[in-house]
C-alpha positions as CSV (number, residue, x, y, z in Angstrom):
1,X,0.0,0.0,0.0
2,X,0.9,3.7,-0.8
3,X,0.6,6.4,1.3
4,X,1.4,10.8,0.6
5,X,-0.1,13.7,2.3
6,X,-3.0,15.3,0.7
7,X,-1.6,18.0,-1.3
8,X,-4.1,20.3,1.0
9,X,-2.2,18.9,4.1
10,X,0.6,19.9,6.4
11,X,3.1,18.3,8.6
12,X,5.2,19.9,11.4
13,X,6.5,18.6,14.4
14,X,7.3,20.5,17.7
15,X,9.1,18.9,20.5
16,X,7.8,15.6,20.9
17,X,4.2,16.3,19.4
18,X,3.1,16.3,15.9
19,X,0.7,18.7,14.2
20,X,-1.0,17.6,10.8
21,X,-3.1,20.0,9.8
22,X,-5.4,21.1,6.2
23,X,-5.8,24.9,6.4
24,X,-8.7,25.1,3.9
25,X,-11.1,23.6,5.8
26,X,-10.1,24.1,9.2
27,X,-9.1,20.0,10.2
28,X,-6.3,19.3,12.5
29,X,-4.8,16.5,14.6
30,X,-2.3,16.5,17.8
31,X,-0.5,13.3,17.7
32,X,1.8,12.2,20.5
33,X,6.0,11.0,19.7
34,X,5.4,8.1,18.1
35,X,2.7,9.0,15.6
36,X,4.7,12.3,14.6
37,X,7.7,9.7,13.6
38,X,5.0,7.3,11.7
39,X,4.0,11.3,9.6
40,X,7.4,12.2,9.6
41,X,8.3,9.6,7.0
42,X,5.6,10.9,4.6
43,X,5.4,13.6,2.2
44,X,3.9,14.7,-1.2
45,X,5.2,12.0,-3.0
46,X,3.7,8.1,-2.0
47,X,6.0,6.1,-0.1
48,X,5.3,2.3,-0.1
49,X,4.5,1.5,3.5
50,X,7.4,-1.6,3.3
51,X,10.3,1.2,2.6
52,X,8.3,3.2,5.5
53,X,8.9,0.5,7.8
54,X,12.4,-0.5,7.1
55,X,13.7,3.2,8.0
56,X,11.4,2.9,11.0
57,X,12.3,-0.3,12.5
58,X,16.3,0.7,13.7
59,X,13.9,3.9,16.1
60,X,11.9,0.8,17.5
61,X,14.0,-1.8,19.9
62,X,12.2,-4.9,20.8
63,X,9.6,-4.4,18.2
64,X,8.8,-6.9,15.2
65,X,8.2,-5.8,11.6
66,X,5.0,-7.1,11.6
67,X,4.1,-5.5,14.6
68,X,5.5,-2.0,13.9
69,X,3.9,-2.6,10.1
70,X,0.5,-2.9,11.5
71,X,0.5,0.1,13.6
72,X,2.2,2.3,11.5
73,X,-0.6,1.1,8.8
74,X,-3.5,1.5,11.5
75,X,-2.4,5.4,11.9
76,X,-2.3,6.0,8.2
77,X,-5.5,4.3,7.6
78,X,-7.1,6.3,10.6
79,X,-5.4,9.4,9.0
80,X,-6.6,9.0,5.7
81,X,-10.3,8.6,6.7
82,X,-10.0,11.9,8.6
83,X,-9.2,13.2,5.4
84,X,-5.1,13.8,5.6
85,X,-3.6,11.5,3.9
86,X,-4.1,9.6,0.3
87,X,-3.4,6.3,0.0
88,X,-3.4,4.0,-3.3
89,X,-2.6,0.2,-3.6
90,X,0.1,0.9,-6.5
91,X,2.0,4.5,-7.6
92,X,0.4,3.7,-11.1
93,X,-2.9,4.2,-9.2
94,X,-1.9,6.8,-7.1
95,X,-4.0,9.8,-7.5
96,X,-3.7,12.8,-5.0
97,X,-6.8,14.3,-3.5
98,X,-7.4,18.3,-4.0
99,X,-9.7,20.8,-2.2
100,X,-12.3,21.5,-4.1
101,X,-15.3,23.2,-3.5
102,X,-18.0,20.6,-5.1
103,X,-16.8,18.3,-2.9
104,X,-17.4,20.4,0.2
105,X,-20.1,18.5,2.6
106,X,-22.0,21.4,4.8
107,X,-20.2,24.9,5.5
108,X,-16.4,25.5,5.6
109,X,-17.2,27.1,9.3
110,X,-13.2,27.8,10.4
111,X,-14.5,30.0,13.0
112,X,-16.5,26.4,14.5
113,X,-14.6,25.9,18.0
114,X,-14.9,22.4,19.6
115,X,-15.6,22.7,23.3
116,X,-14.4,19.2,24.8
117,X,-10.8,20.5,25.8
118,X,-9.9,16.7,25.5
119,X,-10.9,16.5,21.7
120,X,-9.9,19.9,20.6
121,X,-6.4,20.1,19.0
122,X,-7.0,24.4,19.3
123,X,-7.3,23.6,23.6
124,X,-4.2,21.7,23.6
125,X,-1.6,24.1,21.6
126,X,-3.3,26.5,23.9
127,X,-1.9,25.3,26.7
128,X,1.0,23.4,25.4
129,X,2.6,27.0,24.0
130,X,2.6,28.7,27.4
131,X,5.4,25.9,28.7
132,X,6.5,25.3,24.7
133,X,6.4,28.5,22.8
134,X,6.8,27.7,18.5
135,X,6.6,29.7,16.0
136,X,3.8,28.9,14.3
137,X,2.0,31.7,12.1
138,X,4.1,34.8,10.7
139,X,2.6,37.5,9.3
140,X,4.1,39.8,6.8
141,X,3.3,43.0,6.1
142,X,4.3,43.3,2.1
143,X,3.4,47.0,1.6
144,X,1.0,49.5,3.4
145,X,0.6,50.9,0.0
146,X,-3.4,50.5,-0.8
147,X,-5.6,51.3,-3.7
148,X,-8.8,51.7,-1.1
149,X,-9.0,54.0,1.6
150,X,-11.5,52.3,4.5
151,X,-12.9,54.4,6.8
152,X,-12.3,52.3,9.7
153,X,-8.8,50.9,8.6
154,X,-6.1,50.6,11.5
155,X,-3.3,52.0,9.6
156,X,-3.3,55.9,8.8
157,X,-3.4,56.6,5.1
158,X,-1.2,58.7,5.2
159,X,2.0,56.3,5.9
160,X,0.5,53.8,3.5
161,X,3.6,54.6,0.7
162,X,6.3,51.5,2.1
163,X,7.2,48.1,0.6
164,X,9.0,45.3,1.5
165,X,12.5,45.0,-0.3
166,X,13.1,41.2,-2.1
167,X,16.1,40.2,-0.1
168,X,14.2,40.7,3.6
169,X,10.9,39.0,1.9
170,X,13.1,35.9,1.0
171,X,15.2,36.3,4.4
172,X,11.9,36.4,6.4
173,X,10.3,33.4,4.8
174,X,13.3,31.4,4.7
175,X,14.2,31.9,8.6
176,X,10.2,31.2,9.0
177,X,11.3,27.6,7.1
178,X,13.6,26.7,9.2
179,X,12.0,27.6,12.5
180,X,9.1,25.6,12.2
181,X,6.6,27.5,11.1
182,X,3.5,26.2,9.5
183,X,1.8,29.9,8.0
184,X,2.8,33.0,6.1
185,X,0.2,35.7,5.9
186,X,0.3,37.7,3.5
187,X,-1.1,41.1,3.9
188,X,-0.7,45.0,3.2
189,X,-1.8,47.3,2.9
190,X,-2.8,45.3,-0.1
191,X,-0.5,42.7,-0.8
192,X,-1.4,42.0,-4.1
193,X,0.5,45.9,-5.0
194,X,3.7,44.3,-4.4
195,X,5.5,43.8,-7.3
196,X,7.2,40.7,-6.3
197,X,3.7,39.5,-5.0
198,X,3.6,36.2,-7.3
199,X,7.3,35.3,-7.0
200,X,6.7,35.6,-2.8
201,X,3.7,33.3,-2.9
202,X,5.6,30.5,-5.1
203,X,8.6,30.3,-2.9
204,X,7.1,30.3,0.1
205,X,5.2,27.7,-1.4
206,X,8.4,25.8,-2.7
207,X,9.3,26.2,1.1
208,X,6.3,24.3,2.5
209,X,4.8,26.7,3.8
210,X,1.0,27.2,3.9
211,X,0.1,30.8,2.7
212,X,-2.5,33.2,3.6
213,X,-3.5,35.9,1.9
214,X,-5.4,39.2,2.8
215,X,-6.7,41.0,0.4
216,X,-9.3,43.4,-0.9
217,X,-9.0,41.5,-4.5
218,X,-9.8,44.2,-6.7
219,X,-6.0,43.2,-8.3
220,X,-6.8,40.0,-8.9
221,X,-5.5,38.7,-12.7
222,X,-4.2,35.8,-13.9
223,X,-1.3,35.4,-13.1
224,X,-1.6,36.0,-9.2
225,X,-4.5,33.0,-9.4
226,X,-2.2,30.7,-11.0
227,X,0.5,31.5,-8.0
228,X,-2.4,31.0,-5.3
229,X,-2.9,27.8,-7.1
230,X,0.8,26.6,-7.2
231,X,1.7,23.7,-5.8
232,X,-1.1,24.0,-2.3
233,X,-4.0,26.6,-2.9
234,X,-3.8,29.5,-0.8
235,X,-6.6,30.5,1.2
236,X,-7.5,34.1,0.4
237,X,-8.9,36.0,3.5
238,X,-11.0,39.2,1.8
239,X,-13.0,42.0,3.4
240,X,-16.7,41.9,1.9
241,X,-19.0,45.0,4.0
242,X,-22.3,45.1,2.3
243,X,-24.1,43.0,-1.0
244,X,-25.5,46.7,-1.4
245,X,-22.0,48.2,-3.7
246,X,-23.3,51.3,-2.7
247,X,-22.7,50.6,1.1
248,X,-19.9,48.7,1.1
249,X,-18.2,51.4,-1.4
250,X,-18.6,54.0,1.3
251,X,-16.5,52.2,3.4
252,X,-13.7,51.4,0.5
253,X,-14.4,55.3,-0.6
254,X,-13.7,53.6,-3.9
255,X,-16.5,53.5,-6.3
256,X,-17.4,50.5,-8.0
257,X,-15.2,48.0,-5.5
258,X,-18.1,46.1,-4.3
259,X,-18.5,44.7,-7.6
260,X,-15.0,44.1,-8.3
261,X,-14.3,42.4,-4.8
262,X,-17.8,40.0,-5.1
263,X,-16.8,38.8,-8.8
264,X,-13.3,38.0,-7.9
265,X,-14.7,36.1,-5.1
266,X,-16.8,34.2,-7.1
267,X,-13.5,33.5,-9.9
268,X,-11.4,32.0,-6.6
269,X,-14.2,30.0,-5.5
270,X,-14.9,28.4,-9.4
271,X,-10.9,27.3,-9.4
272,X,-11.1,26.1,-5.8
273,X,-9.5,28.9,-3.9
274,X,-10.4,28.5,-0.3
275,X,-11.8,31.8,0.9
276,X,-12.9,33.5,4.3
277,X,-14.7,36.5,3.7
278,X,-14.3,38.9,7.1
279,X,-17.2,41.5,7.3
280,X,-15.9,44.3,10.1
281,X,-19.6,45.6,11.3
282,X,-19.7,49.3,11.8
283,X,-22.5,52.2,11.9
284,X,-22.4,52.2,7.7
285,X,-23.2,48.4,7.1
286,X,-25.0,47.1,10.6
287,X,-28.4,47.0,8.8
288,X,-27.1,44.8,6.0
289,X,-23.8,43.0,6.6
290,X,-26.2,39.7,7.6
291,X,-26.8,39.3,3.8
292,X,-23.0,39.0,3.3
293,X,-23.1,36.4,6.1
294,X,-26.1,34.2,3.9
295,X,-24.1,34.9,0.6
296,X,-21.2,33.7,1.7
297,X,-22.3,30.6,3.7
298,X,-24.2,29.7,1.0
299,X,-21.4,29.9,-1.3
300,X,-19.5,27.5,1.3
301,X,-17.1,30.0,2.3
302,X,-16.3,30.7,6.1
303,X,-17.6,34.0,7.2
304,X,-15.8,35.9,10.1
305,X,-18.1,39.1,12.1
306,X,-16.4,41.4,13.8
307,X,-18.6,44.5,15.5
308,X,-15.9,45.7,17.6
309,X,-13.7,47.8,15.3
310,X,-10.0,48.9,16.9
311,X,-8.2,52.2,16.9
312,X,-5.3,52.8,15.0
313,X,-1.9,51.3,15.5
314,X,-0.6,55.4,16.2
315,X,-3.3,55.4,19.5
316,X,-5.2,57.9,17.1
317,X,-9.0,57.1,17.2
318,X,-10.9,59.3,14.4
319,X,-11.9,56.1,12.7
320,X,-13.7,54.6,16.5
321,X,-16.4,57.4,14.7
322,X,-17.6,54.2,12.9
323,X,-17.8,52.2,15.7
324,X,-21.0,50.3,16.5
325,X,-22.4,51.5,20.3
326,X,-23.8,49.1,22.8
327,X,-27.2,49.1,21.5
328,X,-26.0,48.7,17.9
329,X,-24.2,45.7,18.8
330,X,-27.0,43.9,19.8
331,X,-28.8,44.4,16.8
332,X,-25.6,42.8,15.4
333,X,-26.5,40.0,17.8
334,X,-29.8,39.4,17.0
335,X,-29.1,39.4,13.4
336,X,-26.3,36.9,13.7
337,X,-28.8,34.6,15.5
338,X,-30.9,34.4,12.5
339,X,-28.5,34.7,9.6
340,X,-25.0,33.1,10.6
341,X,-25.7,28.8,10.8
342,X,-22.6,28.6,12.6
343,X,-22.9,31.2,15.2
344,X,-26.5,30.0,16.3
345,X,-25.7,26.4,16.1
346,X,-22.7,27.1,18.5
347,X,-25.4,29.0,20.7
348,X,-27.6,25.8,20.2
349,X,-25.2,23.3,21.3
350,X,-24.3,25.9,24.6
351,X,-21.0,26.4,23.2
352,X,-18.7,28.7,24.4
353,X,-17.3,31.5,22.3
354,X,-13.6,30.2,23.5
355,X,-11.6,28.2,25.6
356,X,-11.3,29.5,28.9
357,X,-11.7,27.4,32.0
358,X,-11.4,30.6,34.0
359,X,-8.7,30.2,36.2
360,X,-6.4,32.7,35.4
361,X,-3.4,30.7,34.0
362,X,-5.2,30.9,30.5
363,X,-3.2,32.5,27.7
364,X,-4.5,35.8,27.0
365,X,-3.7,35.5,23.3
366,X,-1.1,33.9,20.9
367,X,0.9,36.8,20.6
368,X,5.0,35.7,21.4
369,X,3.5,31.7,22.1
370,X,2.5,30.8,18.4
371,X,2.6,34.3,16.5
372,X,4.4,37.2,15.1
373,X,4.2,39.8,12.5
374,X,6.2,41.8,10.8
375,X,6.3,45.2,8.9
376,X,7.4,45.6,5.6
377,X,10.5,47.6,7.3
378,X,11.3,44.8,8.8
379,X,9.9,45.8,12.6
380,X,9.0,42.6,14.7
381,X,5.7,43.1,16.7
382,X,2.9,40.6,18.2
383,X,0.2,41.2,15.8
384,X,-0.7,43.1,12.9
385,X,-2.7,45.9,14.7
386,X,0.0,46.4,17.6
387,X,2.5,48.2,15.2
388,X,3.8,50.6,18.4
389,X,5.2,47.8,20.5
390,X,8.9,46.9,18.3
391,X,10.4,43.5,19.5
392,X,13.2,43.8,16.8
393,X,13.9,44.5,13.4
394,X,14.6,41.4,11.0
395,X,17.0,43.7,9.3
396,X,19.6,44.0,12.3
397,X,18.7,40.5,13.8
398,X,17.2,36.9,13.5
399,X,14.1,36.0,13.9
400,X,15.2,33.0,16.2
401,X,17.1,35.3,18.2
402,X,14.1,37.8,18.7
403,X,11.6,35.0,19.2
404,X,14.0,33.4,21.9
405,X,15.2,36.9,23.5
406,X,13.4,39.6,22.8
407,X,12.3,41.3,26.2
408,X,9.1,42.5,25.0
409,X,8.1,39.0,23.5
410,X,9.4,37.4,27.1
411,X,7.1,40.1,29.0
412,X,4.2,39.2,26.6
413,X,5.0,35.1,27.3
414,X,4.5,35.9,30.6
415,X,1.3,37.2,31.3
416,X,-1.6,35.3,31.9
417,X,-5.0,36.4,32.1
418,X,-5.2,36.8,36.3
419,X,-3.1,39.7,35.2
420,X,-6.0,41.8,34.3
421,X,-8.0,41.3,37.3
422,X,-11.2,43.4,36.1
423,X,-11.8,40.1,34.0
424,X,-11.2,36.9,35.7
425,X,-14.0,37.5,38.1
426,X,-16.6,38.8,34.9
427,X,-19.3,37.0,34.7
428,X,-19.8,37.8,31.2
429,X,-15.6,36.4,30.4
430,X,-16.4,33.8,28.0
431,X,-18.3,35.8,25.8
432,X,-15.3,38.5,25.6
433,X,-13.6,40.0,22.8
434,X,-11.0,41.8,24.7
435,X,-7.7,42.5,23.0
436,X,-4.4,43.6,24.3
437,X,-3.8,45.6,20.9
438,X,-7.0,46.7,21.0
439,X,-6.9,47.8,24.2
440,X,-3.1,49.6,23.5
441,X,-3.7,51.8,20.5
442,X,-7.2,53.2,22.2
443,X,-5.0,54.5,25.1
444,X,-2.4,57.5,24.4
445,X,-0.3,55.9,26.3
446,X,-0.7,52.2,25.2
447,X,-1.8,50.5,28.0
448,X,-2.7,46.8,27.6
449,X,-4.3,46.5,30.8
450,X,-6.8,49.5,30.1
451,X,-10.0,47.7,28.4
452,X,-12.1,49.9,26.0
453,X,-15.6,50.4,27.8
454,X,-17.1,49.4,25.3
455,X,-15.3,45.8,25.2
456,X,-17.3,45.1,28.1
457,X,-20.5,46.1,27.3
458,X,-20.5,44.2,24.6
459,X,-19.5,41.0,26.4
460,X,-22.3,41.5,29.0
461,X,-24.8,42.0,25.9
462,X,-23.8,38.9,23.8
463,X,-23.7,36.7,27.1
464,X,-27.5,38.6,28.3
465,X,-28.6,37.6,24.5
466,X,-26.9,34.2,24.7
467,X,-28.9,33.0,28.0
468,X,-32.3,34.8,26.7
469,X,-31.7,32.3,23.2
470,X,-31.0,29.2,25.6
471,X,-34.3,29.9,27.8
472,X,-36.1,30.8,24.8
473,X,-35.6,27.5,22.7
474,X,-35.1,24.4,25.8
């Protein structure tokens, strides 16, 4: 028998656990030492499960051939029924397995969080990473150059005129290689401005890397869907406000970029581009962004809501002018109950909007555990929105040594969420969208431990609206 990874599929290991992993529709797998040595031998290419044993069998003392050969044979059967692996009972037959969209059973649903800590591989990096930090997504800022100008946007328009330079791109992705890590991001900005944008995607591809893309797609041609088609397809995350152009065009302030975005969705989707389409709910699309919500799950694309809009990354807050207020949120609420399949079945089932067992050793995030970003300057910092708090530059150091001693990362590794103590005693804390960025660019003087008012009331809302849907349908 013949085994490979589905081309969709990824493989890293960290430490003594193994992570297997296909992006596009959200499916992933902890395994323990020995079933990350069984994966290891596997890659794109199908290996006969005798040659699989034989480099096996020296790692194994005491242990038979047969015996070894029928449990590394009972993994990769039990991995390709959960949809990793392909398997084929000669290389002549061999035929790899590709996401495709008409394929799809039910809704993408990435956002869909498992609950049962023991079952859910999302719980267990969670707490593995606070002991095991790895360097898992990295997200690259290619320009801040971009061709819309959205009223809400994070970064000021007026220092959107930088770009990456080719030799820190290829630095970047190649110290990402051989750190471990499993995700590029690819954003802007709009990414797709860079010049260099195609040959970036195809060698972080030819690196094994599994690449994300954000993008408003209004660049989309040709030749940048062949590269997000190369080798693994790319899941392209895009920002879709309103199916009313003339809405969702105030927001752009670009006329006609509605139409543009929603057809170049539609071209990714027909050559089986995996897409998320994020819809950022403010005052100018609350009364319509649920129709983006139906189109898109209907479409079988994941859907991501966000009502709570942040400052910018220079603590200046003219853009907050957009920002929903408590009573608009729960109009948000209720319409997510009725329009989003994924959001009410999770209220349905009683399940938690995240992880938290609540007692105060939780993570507060993934910043410095599992993620970075990085400007296209070449300045380190947690995540895309914190731009003020600099861990490093890639350009004067490497990104090993600022992961493993950067004193801002180690401060950020360190704090748990006891450490702001207005929260672990809420009531409303699993229904939460507080932020440390978030929380740092709305105060002048960037403190994480200030939480937005309004972050609050909007947690004691969705939980209030949460209960009132339980009593309402038991």
């Amino acid at each position: 028998m013949f085994y490979a990874l589905r081309n969709d599929c990824f493989f890293r290991q960290y430490g003594e656990i193994g992570h297997i992993i296909r992006p596009a529709v959200s499916v992933e797998e902890v395994l323990n030492n020995t079933g990350a040595m069984f994966v290891a031998q596997l890659d794109y290419e199908a290996k006969d499960i005798n040659d699989v044993v034989s480099n096996l069998l020296g790692l194994f003392d005491g242990v038979s051939k047969e015996e070894l050969q029928n449990d590394v044979t009972a993994l990769y059967n039990s991995l390709t029924l959960d949809g990793f692996l392909d398997r084929s009972d000669s290389v002549e037959n061999f035929v790899h397995t590709n996401f495709s969209y008409a394929t799809l059973k039910g809704k993408l649903a990435n956002d869909i969080i498992k609950t049962d800590v023991k079952d859910s591989s999302s719980a267990f990096f969670n707490t593995y990473s606070l002991e095991h930090p790895f360097l898992c997504s990295f997200q690259i800022e290619l320009t801040s150059k971009c061709n819309e100008r959205c009223v809400h946007c994070y970064i000021p328009h007026e220092i959107k005129n930088t770009e990456i330079e080719h030799d820190l791109m290829l630095k970047a992705l190649d110290e990402c290689k051989a750190m471990g890590a499993l995700t590029i991001i690819f954003s802007g900005g709009e990414a797709m401005l860079h010049p260099n944008f195609c040959e970036f995607i195809k060698y972080a591809k030819d690196l094994d890397l599994n690449v994300v893309v954000l993008s408003n797609l209004t660049l989309l041609n040709d030749e940048i869907l062949k590269a997000l088609s190369y080798r693994h397809p790319s899941c392209v995350n895009v920002s879709l406000y309103s199916m009313q152009p003339n809405v969702h065009d105030s927001i752009t302030t670009v006329k006609g970029s509605q139409e543009i975005t929603k057809k170049n969705i539609i071209r990714l989707i027909e050559n089986n581009i995996p897409v998320q389409i994020n819809c950022p709910v403010m005052k100018q699309n609350q009364g319509n962004f649920d129709e983006v919500v139906r189109w898109g799950q209907g479409l079988n694309c994941s859907v991501v809501v966000d009502y709570l809009i942040m400052a910018r990354c220079d603590r200046t807050t003219d853009n907050l002018d957009n920002r929903l207020s408590s009573s608009e949120i729960k109009g948000v609420i209720t319409k997510l109950l009725d329009s989003d399949v994924v959001f009410r079945d999770n209220v349905k089932n009683k399940k938690k909007i995240r992880l938290i067992k609540q007692n105060g050793n939780e993570r507060v995030c993934g910043v410095g555990l599992t993620g970075l970003s990085m400007s296209s300057g070449g300045d380190i910092y947690p995540c895309a929105g914190w731009q003020k708090y600099i861990c490093g530059n890639l350009n004067h150091m490497e990104l090993k040594n600022i992961w493993n001693n950067s004193p801002q990362i180690k401060y950020l590794r360190n704090l748990r969420m006891k450490d702001f103590k207005q929260c672990t005693e809420c009531t409303d804390y699993d229904y939460c969208l507080m932020c440390m960025s978030r929380n740092s660019n709305e105060d002048k003087d960037g403190d994480i431990f200030n939480i937005p008012k309004i972050t609050c009331e909007a947690a004691k809302i969705h939980h209030k609206m949460v209960e009132e849907y339980w009593n309402g349908n038991t």
